[in-house]
C-alpha positions in Angstrom: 132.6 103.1 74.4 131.5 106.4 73.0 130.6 104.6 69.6 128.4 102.3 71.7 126.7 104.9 72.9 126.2 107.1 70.1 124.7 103.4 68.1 122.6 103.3 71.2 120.9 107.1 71.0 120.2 106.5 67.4 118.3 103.4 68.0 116.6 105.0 71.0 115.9 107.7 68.7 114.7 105.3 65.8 111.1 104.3 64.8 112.3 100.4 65.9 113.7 101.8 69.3 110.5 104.0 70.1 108.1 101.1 69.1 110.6 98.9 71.6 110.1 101.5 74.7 106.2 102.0 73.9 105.9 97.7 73.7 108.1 97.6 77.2 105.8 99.9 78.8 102.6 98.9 77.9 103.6 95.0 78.9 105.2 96.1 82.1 103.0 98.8 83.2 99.8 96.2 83.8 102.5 93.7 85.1 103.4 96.2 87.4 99.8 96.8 88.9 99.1 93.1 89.4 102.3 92.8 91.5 101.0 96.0 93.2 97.3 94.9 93.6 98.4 90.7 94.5 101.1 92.3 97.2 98.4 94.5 99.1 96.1 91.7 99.1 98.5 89.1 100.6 99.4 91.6 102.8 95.4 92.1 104.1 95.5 88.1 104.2 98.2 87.4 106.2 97.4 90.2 108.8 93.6 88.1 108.8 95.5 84.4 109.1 97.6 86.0 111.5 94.7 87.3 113.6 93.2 84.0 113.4 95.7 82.5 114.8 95.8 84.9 117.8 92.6 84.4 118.6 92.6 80.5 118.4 96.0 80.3 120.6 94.1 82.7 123.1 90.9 80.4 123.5 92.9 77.3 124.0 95.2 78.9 126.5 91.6 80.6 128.2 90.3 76.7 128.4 93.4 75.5 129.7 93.6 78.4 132.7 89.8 77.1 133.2 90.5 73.8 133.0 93.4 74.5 135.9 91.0 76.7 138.2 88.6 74.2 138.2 90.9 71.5 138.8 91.7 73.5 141.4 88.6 74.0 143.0 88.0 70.1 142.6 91.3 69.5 144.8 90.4 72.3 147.3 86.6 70.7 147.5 88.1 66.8 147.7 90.4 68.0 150.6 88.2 70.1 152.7 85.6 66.8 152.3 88.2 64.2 153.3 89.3 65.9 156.8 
């Protein structure tokens, strides 16, 4: 285990090992801020879709409660007329 290691701090230590951690970091590092950037942006989307939603559940429930109160009123009209 130890001989792994010490194999391992040379390479680190290395031209080839440096050039390795530099080429890692540089590829992940813009990888990393699109993941960052594309979550915050699907975050602000879904929080809109989801708002949309809201808003299109509430006016069809609003036309349905008018829908009822005039109904309603229709019934309460029709009976008052027929006695």
């Amino acid at each position: 285990m130890l001989r792994w290691r010490e194999r391992w701090s040379r390479f680190l230590w290395s031209i080839s090992g440096r050039l390795l951690l530099v080429m890692l970091l540089i590829s992940l590092l813009p990888m990393g801020m699109v993941v960052l950037y594309n979550q915050a942006e699907s975050a602000e989307m879904m929080k809109r879709l989801e708002i949309d939603a809201l808003q299109l559940l509430a006016i069809g429930k609003a036309r349905s409660l008018d829908r009822l109160f005039q109904d309603a009123l229709n019934d309460a009209l029709y009976s008052g007329q027929s006695q």
